[in-house]
N, C-alpha and C positions, 0 to 999 in steps of 0.2 A: 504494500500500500504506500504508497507516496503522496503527503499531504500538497494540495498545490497551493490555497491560498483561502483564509477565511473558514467558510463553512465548506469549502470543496476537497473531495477524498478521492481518491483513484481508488476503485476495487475489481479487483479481477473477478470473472467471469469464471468459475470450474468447467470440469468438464462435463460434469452432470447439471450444469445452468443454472448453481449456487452463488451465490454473494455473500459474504461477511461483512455488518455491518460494523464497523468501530467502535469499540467500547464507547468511550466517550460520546458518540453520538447518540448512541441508545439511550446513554445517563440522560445528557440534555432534552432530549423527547420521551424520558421514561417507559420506553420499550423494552419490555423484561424478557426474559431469556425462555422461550417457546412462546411469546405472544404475538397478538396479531398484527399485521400490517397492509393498507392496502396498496395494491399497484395500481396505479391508471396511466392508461398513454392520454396524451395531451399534445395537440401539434406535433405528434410526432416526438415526443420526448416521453421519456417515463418520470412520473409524480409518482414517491414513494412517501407514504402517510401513517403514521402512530396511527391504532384504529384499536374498535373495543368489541367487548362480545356482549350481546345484550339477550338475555333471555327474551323469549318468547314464547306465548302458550297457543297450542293448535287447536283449533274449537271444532267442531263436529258440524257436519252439515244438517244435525237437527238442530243446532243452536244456533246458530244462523239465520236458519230458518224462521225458530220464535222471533229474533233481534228483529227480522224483516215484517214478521205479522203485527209486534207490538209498536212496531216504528212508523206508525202511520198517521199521515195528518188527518184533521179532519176538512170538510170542504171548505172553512169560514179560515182556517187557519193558512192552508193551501195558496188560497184565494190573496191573504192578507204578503203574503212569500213572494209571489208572483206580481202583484203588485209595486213590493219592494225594491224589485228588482229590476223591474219596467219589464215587463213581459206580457203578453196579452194574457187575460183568464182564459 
């Protein structure tokens, strides 16, 4: 690794299309050792980004369903939405 200037790091490429990232960089973005990170291309360049794991709970397509039956407006309420919003009734 060869630092070149500032926050820029040269890191090599493995053969199996590994990187290591710099101790010290990870301290400063607090990316812990197995955690996540995401990649995105961007024009053409790679954004690499500290990222989090956020649980999430999977619901049942009968629960969904209720959400859908009890989630309804009525017509006065509908009417008042649409309105709001410039939309014809």
């Amino acid at each position: 690794m060869k630092k070149v200037a500032g926050v820029r790091e040269t890191v090599i490429v493995s053969e199996r299309g590994q990187l290591t990232l710099p101790a010290a960089l990870r301290r400063r973005l607090g990316i812990l050792r197995g955690g996540p990170v995401l990649l995105e291309e961007k024009d053409g360049q790679m954004v690499l980004k500290p990222a989090m794991v956020v649980e999430i709970e999977m619901y049942s397509d009968a629960q969904i369903a209720e959400w859908d039956r009890s989630d309804t407006l009525t017509t006065a309420a509908r009417a008042a939405v649409r309105k709001r919003l410039g939309n014809k009734p």
